[in-house]
N, C-alpha and C positions, 0 to 999 in steps of 0.2 A: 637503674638504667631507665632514662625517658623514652615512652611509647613514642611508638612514630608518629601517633595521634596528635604527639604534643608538639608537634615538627608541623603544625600549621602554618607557620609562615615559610618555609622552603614550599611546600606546596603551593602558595600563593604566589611568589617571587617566580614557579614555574608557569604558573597559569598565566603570568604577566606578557613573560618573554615570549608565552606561545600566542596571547592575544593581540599587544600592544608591541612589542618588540622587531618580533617575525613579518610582520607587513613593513613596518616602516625599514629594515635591514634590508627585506629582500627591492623593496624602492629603489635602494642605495647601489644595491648589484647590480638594478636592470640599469639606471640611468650612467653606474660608473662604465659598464660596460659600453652603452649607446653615447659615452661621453657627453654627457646632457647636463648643462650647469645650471641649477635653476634660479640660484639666487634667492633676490626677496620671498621669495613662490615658496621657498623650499619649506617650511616650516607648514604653514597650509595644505601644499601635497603631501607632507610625510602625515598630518593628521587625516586628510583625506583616504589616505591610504588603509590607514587602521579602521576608519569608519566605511568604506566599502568591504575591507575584508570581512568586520561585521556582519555587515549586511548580507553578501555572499554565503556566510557560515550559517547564517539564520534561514535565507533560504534553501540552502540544501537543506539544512537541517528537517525544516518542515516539508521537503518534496520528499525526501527518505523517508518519512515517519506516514505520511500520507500513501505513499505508496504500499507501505509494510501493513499501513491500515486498512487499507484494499484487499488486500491477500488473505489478510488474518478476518477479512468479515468486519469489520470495526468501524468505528467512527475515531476523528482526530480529538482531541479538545477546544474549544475555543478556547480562542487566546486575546487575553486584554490588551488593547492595542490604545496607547495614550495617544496626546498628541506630539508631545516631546520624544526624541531618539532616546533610546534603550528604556523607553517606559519611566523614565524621572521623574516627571508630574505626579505618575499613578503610586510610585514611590512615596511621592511628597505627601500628598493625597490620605497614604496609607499609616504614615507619621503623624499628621494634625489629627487622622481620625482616631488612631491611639488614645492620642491627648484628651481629645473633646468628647465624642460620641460613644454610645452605649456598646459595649464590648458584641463584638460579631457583629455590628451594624455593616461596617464595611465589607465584610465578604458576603453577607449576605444581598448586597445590594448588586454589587457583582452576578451572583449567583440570577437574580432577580433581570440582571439589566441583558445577559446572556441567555436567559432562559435555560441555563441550563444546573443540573444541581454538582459538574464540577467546570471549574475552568484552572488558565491555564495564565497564572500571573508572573508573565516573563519580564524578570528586570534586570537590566543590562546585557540580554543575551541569556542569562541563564534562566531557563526550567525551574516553576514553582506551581506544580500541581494542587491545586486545594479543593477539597471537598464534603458535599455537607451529606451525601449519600451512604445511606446504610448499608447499602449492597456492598458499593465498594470497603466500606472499613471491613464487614464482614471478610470480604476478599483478605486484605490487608493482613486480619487478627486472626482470623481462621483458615478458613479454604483455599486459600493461598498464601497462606503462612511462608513457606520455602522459599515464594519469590521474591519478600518481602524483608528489609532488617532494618536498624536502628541505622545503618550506615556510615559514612566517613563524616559526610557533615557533621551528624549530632554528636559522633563521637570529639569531632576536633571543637566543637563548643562548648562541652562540658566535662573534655578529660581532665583538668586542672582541678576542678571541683571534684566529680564524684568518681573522676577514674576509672580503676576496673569494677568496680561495682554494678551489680545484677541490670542496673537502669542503663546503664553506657557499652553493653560489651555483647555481643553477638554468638549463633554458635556455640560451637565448644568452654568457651572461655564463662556465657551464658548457664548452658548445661550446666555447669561444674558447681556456680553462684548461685543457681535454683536449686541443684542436689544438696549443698551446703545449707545452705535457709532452709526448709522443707519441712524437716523432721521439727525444728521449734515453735511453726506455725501450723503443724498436722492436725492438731487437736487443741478443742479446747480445754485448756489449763483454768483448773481451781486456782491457783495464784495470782491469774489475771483478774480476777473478780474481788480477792483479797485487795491488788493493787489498787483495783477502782475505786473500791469502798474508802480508801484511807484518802485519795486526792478526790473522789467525789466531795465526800464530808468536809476538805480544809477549802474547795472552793464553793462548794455552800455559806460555809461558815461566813466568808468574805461581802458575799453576798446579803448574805443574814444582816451583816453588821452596817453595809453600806444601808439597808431598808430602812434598817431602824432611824438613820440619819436620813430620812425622807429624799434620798442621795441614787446617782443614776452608776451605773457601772461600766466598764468598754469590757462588751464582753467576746471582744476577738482577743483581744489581748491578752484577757484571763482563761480564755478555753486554750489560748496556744501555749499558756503559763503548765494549767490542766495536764494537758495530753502532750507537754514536753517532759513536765516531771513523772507522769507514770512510764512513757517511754524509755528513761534514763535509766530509772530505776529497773526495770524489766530487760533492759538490755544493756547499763553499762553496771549494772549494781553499783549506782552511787544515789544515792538523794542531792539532787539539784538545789531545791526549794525555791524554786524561783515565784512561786505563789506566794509568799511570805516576805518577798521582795519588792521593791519600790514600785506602787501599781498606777496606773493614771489619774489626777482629781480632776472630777468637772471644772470646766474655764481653765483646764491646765494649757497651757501655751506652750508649742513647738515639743519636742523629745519623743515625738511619738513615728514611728514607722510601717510600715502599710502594714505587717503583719501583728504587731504589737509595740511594747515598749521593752527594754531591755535593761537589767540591772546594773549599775557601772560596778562591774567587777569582771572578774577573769571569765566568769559565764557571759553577760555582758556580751564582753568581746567575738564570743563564740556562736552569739545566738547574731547580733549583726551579721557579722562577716560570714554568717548563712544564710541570711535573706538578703546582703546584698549581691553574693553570689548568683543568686537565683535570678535577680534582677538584671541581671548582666548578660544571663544567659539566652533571657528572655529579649531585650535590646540588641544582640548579636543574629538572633533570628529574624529579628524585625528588618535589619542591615541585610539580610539575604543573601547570598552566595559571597557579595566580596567584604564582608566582617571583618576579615582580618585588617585590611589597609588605614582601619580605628588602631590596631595591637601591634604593628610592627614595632616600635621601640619599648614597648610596656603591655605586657599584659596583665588586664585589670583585675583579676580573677584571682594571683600571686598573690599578694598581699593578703589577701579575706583568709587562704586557702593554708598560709603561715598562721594563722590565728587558727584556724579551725584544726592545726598540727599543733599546736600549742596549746589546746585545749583534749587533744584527746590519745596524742603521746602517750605521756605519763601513765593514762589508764590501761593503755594496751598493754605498757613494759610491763607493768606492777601484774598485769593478771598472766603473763607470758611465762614472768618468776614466778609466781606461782604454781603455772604446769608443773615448774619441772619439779618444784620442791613437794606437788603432790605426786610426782611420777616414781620420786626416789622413796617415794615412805610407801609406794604399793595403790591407791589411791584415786578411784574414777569418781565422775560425779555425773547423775544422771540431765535427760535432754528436761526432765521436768522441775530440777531441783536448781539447774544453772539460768544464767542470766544469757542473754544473746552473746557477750561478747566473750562470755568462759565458753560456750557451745562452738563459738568460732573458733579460739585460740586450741582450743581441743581438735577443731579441723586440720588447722595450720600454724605453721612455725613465724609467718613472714608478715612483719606490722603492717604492709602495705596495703594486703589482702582483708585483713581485718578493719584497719582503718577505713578503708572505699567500701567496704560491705556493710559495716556498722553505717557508717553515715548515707547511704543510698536507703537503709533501712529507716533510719528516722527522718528522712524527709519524708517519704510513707507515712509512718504512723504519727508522729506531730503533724504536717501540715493539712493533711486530705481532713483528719480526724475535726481537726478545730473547725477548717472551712465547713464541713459537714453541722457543726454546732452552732456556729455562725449563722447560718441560714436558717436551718429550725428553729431558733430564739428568734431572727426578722420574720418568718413565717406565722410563729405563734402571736407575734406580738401586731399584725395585719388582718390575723384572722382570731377572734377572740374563741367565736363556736369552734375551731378546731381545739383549742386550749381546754374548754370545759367539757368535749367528748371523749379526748385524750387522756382528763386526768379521771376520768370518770369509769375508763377500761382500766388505768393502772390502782386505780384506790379500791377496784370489783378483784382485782389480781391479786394484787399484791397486798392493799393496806396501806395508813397513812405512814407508817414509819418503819415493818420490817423491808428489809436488803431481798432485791429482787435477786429471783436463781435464773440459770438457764432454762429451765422450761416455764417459771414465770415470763422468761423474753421470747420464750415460743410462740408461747402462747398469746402477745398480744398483738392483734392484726390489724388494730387501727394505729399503732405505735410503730409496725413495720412499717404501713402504708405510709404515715407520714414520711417516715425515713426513704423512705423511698421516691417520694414526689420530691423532696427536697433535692434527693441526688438525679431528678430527673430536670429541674428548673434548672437550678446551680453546680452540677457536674465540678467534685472536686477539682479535675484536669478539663476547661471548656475545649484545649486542643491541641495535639498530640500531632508528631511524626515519622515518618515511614521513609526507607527508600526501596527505589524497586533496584533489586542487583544486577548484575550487569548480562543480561541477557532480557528482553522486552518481553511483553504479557500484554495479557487485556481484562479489565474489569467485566463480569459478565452482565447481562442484560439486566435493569432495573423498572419497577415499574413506577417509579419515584421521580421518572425523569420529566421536567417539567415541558419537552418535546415530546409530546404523543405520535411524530409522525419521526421521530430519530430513536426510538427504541433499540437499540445496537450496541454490541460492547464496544469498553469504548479503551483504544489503543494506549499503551503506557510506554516509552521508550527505556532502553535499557539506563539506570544509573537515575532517574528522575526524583527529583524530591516529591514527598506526596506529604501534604499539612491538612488532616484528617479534622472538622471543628465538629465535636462531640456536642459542645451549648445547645447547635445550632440542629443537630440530627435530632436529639434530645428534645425538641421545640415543633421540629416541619408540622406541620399541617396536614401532609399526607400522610402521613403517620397516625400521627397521632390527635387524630381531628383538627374539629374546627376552634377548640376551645386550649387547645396545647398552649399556649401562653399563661392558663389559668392554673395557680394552685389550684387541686383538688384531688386531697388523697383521695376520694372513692374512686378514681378510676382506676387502683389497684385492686379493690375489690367487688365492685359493680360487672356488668356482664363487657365494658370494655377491656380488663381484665386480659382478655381472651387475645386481642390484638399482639399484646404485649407476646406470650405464651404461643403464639402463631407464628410470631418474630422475634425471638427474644435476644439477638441481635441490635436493634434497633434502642437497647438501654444497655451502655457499657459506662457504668459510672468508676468501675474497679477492672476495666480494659477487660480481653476477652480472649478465647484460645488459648493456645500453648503459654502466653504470658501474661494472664491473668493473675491480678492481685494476690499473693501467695496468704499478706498479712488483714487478708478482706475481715473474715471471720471477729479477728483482734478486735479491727474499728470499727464493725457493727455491734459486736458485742457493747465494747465501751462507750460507744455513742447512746445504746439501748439503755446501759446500766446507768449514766449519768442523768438524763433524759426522766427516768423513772425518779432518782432518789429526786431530780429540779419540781417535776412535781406533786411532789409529795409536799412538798413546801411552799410553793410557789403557784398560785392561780392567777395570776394578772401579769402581763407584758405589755410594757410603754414605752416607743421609742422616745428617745430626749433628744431629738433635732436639734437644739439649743447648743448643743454640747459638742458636736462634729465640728472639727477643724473645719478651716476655710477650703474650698476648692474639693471636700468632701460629699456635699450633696447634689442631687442631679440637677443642672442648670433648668433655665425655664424653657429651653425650650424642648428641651426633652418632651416635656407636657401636652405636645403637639403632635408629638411621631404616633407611630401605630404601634403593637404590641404590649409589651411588659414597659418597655422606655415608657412611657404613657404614666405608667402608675407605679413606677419602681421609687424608691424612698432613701436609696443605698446608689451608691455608685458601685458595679462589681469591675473587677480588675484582676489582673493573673500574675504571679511572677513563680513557672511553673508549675502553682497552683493557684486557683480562686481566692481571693480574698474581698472584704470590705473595704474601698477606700479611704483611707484614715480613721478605720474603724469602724465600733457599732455602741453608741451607747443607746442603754435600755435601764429602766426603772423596772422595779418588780413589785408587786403585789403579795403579803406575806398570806396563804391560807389560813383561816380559822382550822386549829386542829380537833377535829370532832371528839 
């Protein structure tokens, strides 16, 4: 039976008749009544009509919320006010900048041109709260957790994709999909480090082999290759192999997709029609409250969403038959000895539930995991001294070729810190949202706010979207100095440190509170463990600029702005996660083995 979630278009067609309908009807009643013919005119007044009620509904809106702000101590938000009705322009504006400009440029200029660190980007009338404040996300993820949830929006955006799944589902329904996951992610598993060892080594080996061909590598492509087949294997128990699958050659022309390339086969199909999902999902947010009026006869998402059932059916039923044929012979199987998706089906009887959990699960661990590798390899290959301090803690640890343990990844603290700056520049997720439920609140006071003389919390109305930019918190300047734009792992371990640990809100790379990363542990571990066997091998990183599609590197005038735009060498892009545009290719350097 379809969630009501997926009934976003009667919700829309409601919101019509009450926006665009109801003025011009009720037009129709005053003037049949006052027998008033208006002729020519009429088509002009009945639009007039709808654009005053607008108007009208906007300004109570903002006397109510003002007033309520009054009461409660508060301040309002500023509100981006274009020069076009319903905010079009700032719309338009917020499209090209998509396109062109350095990801968060545009809110940030906002935030900049407002003085304030949130505002209040109303388009068409509707409420679009954004902001780059730690307090508030704090608010949000933690301390006001209750008043806070994933909401109708994001559900009616991505229930065709990921459904009920832990990402999409709120409450109870939440609860239930966090107790179910829990126990498989509680600890770390010796199996997971087996996993790593055997797909670390076959995309070394790739690696190896491209060197020797004095050959450059894309290696978004190959880490999402990586950490899609350990994923598979750890929770669907199948071997993908998609590493050993048709991979990109330098000067190769078109086939390739923001997150990788994909094999023409049944996986193929499965691994697209998951990142163009994501894409869709991420251009329906962009569209703002009235997204659906793109979907009314088709929605895009169908299609990807039959493929991605066609590709993970069959596994469900097969391990589902299986229950039972272990149930009849007497026959458990423990949370350490099973795969994610036998640990599910041992939960529950219903494909559904399995399916939206499994797949909410591996956008998790494939896409954050890769984007995390992604940026370490552009990092190391910018900064050569961190490459040779780096392999110089893991070859004092570990050695040039034995398999690192869990307390060898304990124990290395300039290998944290890398990992950690990286998830502080490039933030798997740069931006993330919230709704406030239906009864208003107030963010509490920040001292982040770029008005020293508006220090006040600051009002939220009931049902308001809140678009949280994590890149952008991850970056502030008040935060986190003057030098926040600059890699440099020692601020994790230098006496700035302390900032961090004073606030340690202020870095949510794996989100924060009650809905914190459950599979965190997994992708640092396997991010650590790859990371270590790459340099053991590997001393030198060259990016191959040559090699980037068209429309991949940062135009020139990037060159000119202030920050990281200035000296970035990557275009980065999001399609609900971070990635490289059109990739990352990188030459490597093979180690002398001592």
């Amino acid at each position: 039976m379809p969630h009501p979630y997926s009934h976003y278009r009667l919700r829309f067609l409601h919101d019509i008749l009450r926006i665009v309908v109801a003025p011009s009807a009720s037009l129709s009643l005053l003037l049949s009544i006052a027998n008033v013919r208006l002729g020519l005119l009429a088509f002009p007044c009945h639009v007039a009509s709808i654009v005053i009620a607008a108007c009208c509904r906007n300004w109570y809106n903002d006397f109510r919320d003002r007033q309520a702000a009054q009461q409660m101590g508060a301040r309002v938000v500023p509100v981006v006010k274009g020069k076009w009705p319903g905010n079009l322009d700032v719309l338009l504006k917020f499209k090209k900048a998509t396109a062109s400009e350095y990801l968060g440029d545009f809110f940030l200029s906002l935030f900049e041109e407002h003085q304030s660190t949130i505002v209040n980007l109303r388009m068409l009338g509707a409420n679009l709260y954004i902001t780059m404040d730690e307090e508030h996300i704090k608010h949000m993820m933690a301390t006001g957790f209750n008043q806070f949830w994933r909401g109708r929006r994001q559900k009616e955006r991505m229930e065709v994709f990921l459904g009920d799944g832990i990402f999409n589902r709120d409450d109870e329904q939440w609860k239930l999909h966090r107790m179910m996951a829990r126990p498989f992610f509680a600890k770390d598993r010796i199996s997971d480090f087996e996993l790593f060892e055997r797909y670390s080594d076959s995309t070394l080996s790739i690696i190896a082999s491209r060197t020797s061909n004095q050959s450059a590598v894309e290696v978004q492509d190959l880490f999402s290759r990586f950490t899609l087949d350990a994923a598979s294997e750890a929770l669907f128990g199948q071997k993908l192999d998609t590493l050993h699958g048709s991979l990109p050659r330098p000067g190769q022309k078109g086939g390739l997709s923001g997150k990788g390339s994909a094999p023409m086969d049944e996986f193929g199909s499965f691994a697209q029609a998951f990142e163009v999902s994501q894409e869709i999902i991420v251009e329906r947010t962009r569209r703002g409250y009235y997204w659906p009026v793109f979907q009314l006869f088709k929605d895009d998402v169908e299609p990807h969403s039959k493929a991605i059932d066609n590709f993970l059916s069959p596994m469900i039923s097969r391990v589902l038959e299986n229950k039972q044929h272990m149930r009849k012979a007497g026959l458990t199987s423990s949370v350490e000895q099973s795969t994610f998706l036998e640990y599910l089906a041992d939960s529950t009887d219903d494909p559904k539930v399995i399916r939206d959990q499994l797949l909410n699960i591996l956008l998790a661990s494939r896409d954050t995991t890769s984007s995390l590798l992604t940026f370490v390899t552009y990092f190391m290959a910018l900064h050569p001294e961190v490459v040779q301090r780096l392999r110089k803690e893991i070859l004092d640890q570990v050695g040039s070729d034995r398999a690192p343990t869990f307390d060898d990844i304990r124990n290395m603290r300039y290998l944290r810190a890398v990992i950690h700056e990286t998830l502080r520049v490039f933030p798997p997720v740069p931006q993330n949202q919230r709704e406030c439920r239906n009864k208003s609140t107030v963010f509490p006071k920040s001292d982040r706010t770029y008005r020293s003389n508006e220090n006040h919390p600051i009002y939220v109305p009931a049902n308001t979207a809140m678009l949280f930019t994590t890149i952008l918190t991850h970056r502030n300047k008040a935060l986190w100095g003057s030098d926040a734009d600059v890699f440099d792992p020692d601020r994790w371990l230098d006496e700035r440190k302390s900032i961090f640990t004073s606030n340690p809100l202020m870095f949510t790379p794996f989100s924060a509170g009650p809905r914190i990363c459950l599979g965190q542990n997994y992708a640092l571990n396997e991010a650590s463990y790859f990371l270590v066997r790459l340099l053991q091998r590997f001393d030198s990183f060259t990016l191959a600029p040559e090699f980037q599609p068209e429309g991949s590197l940062p135009p020139e005038e990037w060159s000119h702005a202030k920050g990281r735009t200035a000296i970035e060498r990557l275009r980065p892009s999001f399609a609900l996660t971070l990635y490289a545009k059109g990739g990352l290719w990188v030459r490597f350097g093979r180690a002398e083995q001592s």
